[in-house]
N, C-alpha and C positions, 0 to 999 in steps of 0.2 A: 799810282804804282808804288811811290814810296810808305805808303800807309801799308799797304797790304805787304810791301816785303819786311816792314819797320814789327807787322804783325807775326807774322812766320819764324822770325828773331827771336820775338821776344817767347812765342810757344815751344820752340826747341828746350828751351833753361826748362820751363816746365815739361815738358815730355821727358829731361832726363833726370828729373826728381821724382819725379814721376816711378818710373822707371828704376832709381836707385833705392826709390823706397823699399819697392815691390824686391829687389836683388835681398836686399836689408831684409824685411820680413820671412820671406823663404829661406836666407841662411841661417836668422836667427831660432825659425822652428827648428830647421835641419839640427840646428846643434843642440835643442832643447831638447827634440826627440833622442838624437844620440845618446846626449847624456842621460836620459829618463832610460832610456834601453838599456845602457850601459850600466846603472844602478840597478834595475831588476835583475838581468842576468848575473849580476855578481853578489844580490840579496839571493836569487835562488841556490847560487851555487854554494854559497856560505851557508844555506840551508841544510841544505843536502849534505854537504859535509860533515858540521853540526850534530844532524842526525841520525848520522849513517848506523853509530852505534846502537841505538835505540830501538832502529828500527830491526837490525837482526833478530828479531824473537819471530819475527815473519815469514825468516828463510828459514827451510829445515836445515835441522843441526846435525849433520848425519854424523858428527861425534860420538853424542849421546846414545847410551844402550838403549833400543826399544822392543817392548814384550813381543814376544814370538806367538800371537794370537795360537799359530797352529797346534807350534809344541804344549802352550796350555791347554787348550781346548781335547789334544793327544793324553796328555798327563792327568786331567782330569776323567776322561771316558776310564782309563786305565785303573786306577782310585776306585772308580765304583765298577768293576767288573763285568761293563758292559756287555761284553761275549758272552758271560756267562750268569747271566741278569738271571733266568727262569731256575737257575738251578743255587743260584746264590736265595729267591724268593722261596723256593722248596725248602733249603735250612732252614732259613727263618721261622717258616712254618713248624717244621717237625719240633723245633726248640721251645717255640712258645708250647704248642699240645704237652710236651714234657714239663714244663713248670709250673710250681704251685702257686705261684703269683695270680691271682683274680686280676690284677693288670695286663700284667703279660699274655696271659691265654687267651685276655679279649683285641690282646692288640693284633691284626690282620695286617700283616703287611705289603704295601703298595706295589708295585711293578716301576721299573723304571723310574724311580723317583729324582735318582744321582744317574749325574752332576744336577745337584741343585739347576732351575730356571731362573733363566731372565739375572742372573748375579753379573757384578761391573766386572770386567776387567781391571785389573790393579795395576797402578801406575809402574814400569819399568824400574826394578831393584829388588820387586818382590822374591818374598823366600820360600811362599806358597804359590806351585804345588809342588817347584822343583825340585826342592830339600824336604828330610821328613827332621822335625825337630824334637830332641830328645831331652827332656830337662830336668831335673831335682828339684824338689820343692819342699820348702822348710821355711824353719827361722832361725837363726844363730843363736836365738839367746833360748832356743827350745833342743835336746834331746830325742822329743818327744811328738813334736809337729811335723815330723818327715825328716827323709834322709839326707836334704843339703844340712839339718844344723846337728845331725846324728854322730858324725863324724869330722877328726880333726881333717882341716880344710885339703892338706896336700893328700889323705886317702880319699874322703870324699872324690875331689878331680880326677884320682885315678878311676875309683870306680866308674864314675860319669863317664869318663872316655872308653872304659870296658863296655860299657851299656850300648854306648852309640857302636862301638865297634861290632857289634851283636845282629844290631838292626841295619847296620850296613851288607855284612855278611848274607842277612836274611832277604833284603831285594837290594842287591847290587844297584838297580836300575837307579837309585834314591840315594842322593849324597846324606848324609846327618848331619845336619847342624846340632852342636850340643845348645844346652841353653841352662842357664841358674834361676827359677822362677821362687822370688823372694816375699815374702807373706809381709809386707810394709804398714799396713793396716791390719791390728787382730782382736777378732772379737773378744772377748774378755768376761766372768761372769760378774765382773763389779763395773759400777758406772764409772768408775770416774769425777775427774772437776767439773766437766759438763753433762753427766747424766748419759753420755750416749753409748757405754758399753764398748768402748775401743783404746788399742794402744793405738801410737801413732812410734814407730822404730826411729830414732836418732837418725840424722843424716849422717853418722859416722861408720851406724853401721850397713846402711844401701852403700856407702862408698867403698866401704870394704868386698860387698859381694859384686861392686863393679870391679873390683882388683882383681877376687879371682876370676872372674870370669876373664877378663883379659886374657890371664896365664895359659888359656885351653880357646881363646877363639873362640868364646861363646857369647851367646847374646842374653840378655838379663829381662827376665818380665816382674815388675811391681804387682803383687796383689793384694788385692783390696776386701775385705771384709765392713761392711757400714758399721754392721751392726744396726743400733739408731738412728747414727748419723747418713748419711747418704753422700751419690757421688758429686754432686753440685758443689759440696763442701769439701772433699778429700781430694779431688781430683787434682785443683788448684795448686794443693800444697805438694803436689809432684811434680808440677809442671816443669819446674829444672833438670829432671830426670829425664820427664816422656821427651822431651825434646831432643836429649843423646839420639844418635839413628841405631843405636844399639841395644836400646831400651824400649822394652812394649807394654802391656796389659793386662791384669788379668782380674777378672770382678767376680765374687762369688755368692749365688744366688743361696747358699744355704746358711747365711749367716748373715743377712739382710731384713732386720726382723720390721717388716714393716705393720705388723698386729699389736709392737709395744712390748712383747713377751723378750725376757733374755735370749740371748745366744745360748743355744745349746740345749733348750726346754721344747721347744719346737724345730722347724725344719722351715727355713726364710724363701721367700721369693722375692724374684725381678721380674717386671716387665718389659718387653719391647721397649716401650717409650725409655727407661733406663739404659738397656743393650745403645738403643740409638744416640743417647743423650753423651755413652761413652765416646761412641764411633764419631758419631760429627765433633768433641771433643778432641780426639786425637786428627781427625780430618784437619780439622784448622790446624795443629800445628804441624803436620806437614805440608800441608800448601803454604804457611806463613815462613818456614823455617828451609824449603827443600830441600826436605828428606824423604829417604824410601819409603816404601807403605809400612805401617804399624799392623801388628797382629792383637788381637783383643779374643781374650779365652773366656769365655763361662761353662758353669757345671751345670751337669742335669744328674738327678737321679732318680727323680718324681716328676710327673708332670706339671705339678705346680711350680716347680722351680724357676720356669721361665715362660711368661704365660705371653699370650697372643704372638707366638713367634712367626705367623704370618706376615706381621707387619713392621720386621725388623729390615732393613734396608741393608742394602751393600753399597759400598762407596767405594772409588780405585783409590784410597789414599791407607782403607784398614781391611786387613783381611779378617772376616770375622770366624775363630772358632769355637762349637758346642761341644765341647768334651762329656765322655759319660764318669762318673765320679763315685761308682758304687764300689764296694770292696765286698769279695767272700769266693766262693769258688766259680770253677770255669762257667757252669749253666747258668748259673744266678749272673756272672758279670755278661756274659750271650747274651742273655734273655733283656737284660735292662737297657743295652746299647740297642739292641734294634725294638725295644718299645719305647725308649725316650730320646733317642738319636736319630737313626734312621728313621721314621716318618715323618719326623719334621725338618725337610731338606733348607737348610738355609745356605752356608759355605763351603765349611770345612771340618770336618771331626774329630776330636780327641779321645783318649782311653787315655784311663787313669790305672797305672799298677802300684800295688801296695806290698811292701817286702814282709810285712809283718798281718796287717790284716787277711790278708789273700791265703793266710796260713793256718785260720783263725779254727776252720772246719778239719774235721779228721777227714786226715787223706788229701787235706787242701792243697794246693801249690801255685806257685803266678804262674801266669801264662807266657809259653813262649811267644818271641815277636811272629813265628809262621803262624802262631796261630793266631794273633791278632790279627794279621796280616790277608787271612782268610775273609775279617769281618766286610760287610757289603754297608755304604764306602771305608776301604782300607784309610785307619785316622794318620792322617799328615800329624799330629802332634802328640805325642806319648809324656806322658810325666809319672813319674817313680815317686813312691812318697814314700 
């Protein structure tokens, strides 16, 4: 009896080591787990805090302005005079039969072509199709290149603001942005250091047509003449410019001489791939820079001017517009906007008025804005030269 109780004794000590281990190891996880819990929950919450900022590009920012799909989609049907599409196609018609152009009278004009298909929506700030843009175009150190360098700078602005006040009058519906479209690049009949037929204008004097522009609210477009050289190469040395959100584009197919011949001996073209080359140029720097959409203008006044324009793209960061750029009187300016404009719907349209050429023919006169205003699509961008 004494061995078995002597036994029972000495098993209690072990049952309660036993037992104190077992206490021991279950506190010990308890408090591992705590603290391991305790460290994730305050690793995620530091997370989260972290990167609360970051992540706001996720939540909409109902801050920010965003495009009114409807009112553009409104504004643009309106542009090309949808209601009255059959009867805008009949002018067309009777216009070309009356001109002696062998182009014009073979050009047939389409049905419903405008608004251009399938083009992007443009990023929220755009200026097309809300405002219709009205601009001077010259160079300061010319006279003779159009009317921004024709006149001393403060008649100039006046004038400009009389113009747009013109075209405001003539569709209320359409605010005017004025605009100073400056000839930065110019072709030139002598080569040059480098053979390629171009001035390149001082940065002091783009600085100064960005001053006046300021003075009147206007927005300023660089244009570019290659000549020889091309946009790969000029586009570059504006970059400090295009990047202002008040500064755009403007490239001109007739003085692009991609044959080798001078400026001015022949009539230049561009292609798509070039149009494009501009527009994802200036694309980039507005996505890299966030800024508004950029406008990018080219001339037409022959159809070689701007060839395969099928395949030129639209992007929401550039509005693209094809201006008609021929000067003389009213039928001959008719006749060449709806054969070299209107049928090749890509954006947006331009007309070009000429204060002296448009005068050129007896009996000649520019045209009013009602009567531009008539053409089938009415051009969102006018420039006086």
């Amino acid at each position: 009896m004494q061995k078995k109780k002597k036994q029972r004794i000495v098993s209690y000590p072990r049952l309660f080591s036993f037992l104190a281990l077992f206490l021991l190891i279950i506190i010990g996880l308890s408090m591992k787990t705590y603290s391991v819990t305790r460290s994730v929950v305050s690793s995620v919450l530091n997370f989260t805090a972290s990167t609360s900022a970051s992540m706001d590009f996720m939540k909409p920012d109902w801050s920010k302005p965003k495009l009114d799909t409807v009112a553009y989609d409104a504004k643009m049907m309106f542009l090309a005079h949808r209601t009255a599409s059959s009867s805008a196609s009949s002018t067309v018609s009777q216009v070309s039969a009356s001109s002696t152009s062998k182009t014009a009278s073979s050009t047939k004009p389409k049905a419903f072509l405008w608004p251009a298909k399938n083009t992007a929506y443009p990023l929220p700030g755009a200026i097309l199709p809300f405002k219709r843009i009205v601009a001077y175009y010259g160079n300061l150190y010319s006279k003779n290149m159009g009317v921004l360098g024709q006149y001393e700078p403060d008649v100039m602005l006046q004038k400009l603001q009389a113009a747009a006040h013109e075209w405001e009058l003539a569709d209320p519906s359409t605010p005017v942005q004025p605009a100073l479209h400056y000839i930065a690049v110019v072709a030139q009949g002598t080569a040059g250091n480098d053979g390629k037929y171009r001035a390149r204008m001082p940065d002091e004097q783009i600085d100064k047509v960005l001053e006046l522009a300021k003075r009147i609210n206007a927005i300023v477009f660089l244009d570019v003449q290659v000549a020889q050289s091309n946009l790969q190469t000029e586009l570059p040395l504006l970059e400090k410019y295009l990047k202002m959100p008040n500064v755009h584009l403007g490239i001109d197919p007739e003085f692009s001489m991609k044959t080798g011949k001078k400026p001015g001996t022949i009539i230049g073209t561009m292609d798509s791939s070039d149009i494009n080359f501009a527009a994802q140029y200036l694309a980039k720097l507005v996505r890299d820079n966030n800024l508004p959409p950029k406008i990018l203008t080219f001339y037409r006044f022959t159809k070689n001017m701007v060839t395969n324009y099928q395949n030129i793209k639209t992007l929401p960061e550039v509005q693209l517009v094809l201006a008609m750029d021929g000067w003389g009187g009213k039928a001959h300016k008719i006749t060449a906007y709806n054969s070299f404009v209107y049928p090749d719907p890509i954006q947006f349209t331009g007309f070009k008025l000429f204060y002296k050429n448009d005068l050129k023919q007896e009996g000649g006169r520019m045209m009013t804005p009602q009567e531009v205003l008539k053409l089938t699509p009415s051009p969102s961008y006018i420039q006086y030269q």
